[in-house]
Residue frames as qw, qx, qy, qz and C-alpha x, y, z in Angstrom:
[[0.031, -0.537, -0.667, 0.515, 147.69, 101.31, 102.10],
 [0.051, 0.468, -0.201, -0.859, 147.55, 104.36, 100.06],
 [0.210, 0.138, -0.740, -0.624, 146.45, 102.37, 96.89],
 [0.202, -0.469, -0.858, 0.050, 143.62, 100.63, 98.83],
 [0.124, 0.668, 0.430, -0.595, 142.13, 104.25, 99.78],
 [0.110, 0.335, -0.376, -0.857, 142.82, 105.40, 96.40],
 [0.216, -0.088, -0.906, -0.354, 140.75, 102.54, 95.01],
 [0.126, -0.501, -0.699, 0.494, 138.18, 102.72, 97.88],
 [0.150, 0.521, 0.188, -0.819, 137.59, 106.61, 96.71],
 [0.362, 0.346, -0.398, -0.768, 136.80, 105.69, 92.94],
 [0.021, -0.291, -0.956, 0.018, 134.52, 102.99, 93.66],
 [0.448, 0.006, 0.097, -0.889, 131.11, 103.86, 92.75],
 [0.224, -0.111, -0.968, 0.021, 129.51, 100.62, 93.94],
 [0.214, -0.297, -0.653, 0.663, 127.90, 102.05, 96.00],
 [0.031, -0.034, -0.312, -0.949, 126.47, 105.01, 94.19],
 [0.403, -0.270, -0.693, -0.534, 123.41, 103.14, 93.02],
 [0.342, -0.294, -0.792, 0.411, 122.50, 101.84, 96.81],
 [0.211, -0.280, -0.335, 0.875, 122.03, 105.47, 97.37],
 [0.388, 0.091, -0.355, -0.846, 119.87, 106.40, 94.89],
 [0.524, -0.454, -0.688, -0.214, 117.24, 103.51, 95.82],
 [0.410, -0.389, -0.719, 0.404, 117.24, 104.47, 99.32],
 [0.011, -0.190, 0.015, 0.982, 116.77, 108.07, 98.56],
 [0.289, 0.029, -0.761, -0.580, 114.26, 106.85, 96.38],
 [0.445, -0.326, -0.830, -0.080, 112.55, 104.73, 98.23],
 [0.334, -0.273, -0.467, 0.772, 112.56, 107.33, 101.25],
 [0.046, 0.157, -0.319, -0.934, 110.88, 109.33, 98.93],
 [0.495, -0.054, -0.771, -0.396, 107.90, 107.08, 97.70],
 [0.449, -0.313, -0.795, 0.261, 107.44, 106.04, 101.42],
 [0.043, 0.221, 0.234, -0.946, 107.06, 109.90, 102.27],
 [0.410, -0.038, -0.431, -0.803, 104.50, 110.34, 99.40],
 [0.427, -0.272, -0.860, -0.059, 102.84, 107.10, 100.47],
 [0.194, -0.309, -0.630, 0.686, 102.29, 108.90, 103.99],
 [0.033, 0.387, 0.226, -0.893, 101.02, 112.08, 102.99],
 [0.466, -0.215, -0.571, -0.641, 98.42, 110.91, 100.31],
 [0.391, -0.340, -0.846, 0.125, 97.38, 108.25, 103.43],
 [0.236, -0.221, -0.485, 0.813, 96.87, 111.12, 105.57],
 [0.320, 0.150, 0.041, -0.934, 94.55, 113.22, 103.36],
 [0.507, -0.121, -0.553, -0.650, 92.45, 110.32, 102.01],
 [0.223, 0.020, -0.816, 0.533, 92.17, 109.17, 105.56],
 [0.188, 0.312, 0.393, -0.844, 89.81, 111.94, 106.88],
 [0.558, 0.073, -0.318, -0.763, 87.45, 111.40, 103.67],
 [0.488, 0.026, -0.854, -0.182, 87.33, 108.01, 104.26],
 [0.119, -0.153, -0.710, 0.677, 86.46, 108.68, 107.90],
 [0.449, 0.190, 0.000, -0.873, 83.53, 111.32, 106.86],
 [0.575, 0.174, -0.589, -0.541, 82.14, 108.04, 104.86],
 [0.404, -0.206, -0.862, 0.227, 82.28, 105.27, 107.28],
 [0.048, 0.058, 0.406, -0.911, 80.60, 108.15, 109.39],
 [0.513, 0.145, -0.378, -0.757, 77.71, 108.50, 106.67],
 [0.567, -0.058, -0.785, -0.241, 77.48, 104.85, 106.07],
 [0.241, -0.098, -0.846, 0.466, 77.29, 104.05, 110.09],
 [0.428, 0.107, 0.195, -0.876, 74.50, 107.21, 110.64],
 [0.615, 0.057, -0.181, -0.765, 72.24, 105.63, 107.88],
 [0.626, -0.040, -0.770, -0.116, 72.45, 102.10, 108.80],
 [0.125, -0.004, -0.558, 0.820, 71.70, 103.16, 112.10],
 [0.437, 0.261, 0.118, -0.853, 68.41, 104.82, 111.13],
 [0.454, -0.191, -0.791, -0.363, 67.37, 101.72, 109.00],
 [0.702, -0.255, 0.478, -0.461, 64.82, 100.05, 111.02],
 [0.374, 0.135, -0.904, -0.159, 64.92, 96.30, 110.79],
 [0.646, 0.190, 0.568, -0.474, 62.43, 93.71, 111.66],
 [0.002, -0.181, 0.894, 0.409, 60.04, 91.52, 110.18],
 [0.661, -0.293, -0.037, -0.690, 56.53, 91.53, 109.52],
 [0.669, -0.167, -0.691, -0.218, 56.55, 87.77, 110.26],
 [0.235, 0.052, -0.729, 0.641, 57.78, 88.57, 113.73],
 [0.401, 0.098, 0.441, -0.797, 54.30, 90.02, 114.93],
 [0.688, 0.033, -0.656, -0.308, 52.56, 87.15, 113.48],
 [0.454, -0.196, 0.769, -0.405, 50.97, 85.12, 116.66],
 [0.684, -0.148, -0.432, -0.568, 49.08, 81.94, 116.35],
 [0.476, -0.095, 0.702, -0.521, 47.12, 80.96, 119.18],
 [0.089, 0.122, -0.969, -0.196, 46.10, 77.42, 118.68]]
């Protein structure tokens, strides 16, 4: 029993696992907190874009075109 924890404690299988998930934990933070600040610009823009396409007018001249027969 003794030799199976002794073996168990100098295993470093494991080692690596830890370092990707630490990693990755890492990478997935960063991911967040860029998303977060380029959010609010991106928000200020769809804002912009929605105002001025708003204020287009639209139409057609042909539309006020009658013909009386």
């Amino acid at each position: 029993m003794t030799a199976l924890i002794k073996n168990f404690a100098k295993s470093e299988s494991g080692a690596v696992t830890v370092d990707w998930v630490v990693l990755t934990a890492a990478i997935v933070g960063l991911g967040l907190a860029v998303m977060a600040v380029v959010s609010n610009g991106i928000n200020d823009v769809a804002n912009d874009i929605n105002t001025a396409l708003e204020d287009t007018a639209t139409g057609t001249a042909a539309a006020a075109i009658t013909l009386d027969p």
